[in-house]
N, C-alpha and C positions, 0 to 999 in steps of 0.2 A: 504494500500500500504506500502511497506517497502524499508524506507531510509536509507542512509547512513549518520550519520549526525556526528556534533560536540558536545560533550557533554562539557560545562565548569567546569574545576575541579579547584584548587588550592587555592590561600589567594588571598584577595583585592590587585588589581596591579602588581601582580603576576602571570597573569593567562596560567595554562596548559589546555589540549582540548584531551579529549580520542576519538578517531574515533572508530563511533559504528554503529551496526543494530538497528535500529529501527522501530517499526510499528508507521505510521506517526501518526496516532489517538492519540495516548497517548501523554499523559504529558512529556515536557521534560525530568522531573527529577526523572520520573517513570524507570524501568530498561528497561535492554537495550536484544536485541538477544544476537547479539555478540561482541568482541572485536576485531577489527580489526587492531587499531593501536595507536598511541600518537602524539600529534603534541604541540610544546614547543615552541611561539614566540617569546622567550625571547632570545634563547639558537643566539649564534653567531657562531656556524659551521653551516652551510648549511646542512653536512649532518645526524646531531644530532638533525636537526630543525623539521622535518618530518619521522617519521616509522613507514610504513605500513606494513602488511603482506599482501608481492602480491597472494599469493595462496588464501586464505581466501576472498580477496576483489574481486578477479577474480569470484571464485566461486559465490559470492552473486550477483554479477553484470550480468553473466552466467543465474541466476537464477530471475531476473527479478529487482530488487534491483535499485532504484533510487537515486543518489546522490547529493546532495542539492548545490545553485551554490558555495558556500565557498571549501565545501568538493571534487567538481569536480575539483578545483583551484589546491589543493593539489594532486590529481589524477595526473592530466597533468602535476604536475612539477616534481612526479616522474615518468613519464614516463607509469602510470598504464591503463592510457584511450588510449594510444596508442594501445597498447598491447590488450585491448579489443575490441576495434575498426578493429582492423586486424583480429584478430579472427574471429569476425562476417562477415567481410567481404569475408574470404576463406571458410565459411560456407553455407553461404545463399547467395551467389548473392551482391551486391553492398549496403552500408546502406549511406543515404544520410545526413553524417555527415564529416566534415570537423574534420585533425587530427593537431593536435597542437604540 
């Protein structure tokens, strides 16, 4: 199956996070599909804190792509599960998921 996960990058107490494709079987620190984006807890602008690439994340989520619950966290806060969530829903009939 293939995640969307948190990859941890950076120095001790420091830590940055690449948002990636991954096939869940593998080792975390084995490579990754793709790169979809960075996420910086450190950072104090909100909007410097989270960047995704909505296109790219769409497409994998489109495509079957499961998102782990930290990485769905960051989905909903920018607005990306939204946005997927409607899609599905003017496609197919009704999905029985609550949008945030």
């Amino acid at each position: 199956m293939v995640k969307l996960k948190l990859k941890r990058m950076g120095t001790k107490h420091k830590p940055t996070f690449r948002i990636v494709v991954m096939n869940s079987t593998k080792a975390p620190n084995s490579d990754y599909i793709d790169l979809i984006g960075f996420y910086y807890p450190q950072e104090s602008d909100e909007e410097k804190k989270v960047r995704i690439d909505e296109e790219k994340t769409l497409y994998w989520l489109n495509n079957g792509a499961q998102p782990t619950e930290k990485t769905l966290v960051l989905l909903k806060k920018k607005k990306i599960w939204k946005k997927f969530i409607e899609s599905k829903n003017i496609k197919g009939g009704m999905v029985n998921e609550t949008v945030n």
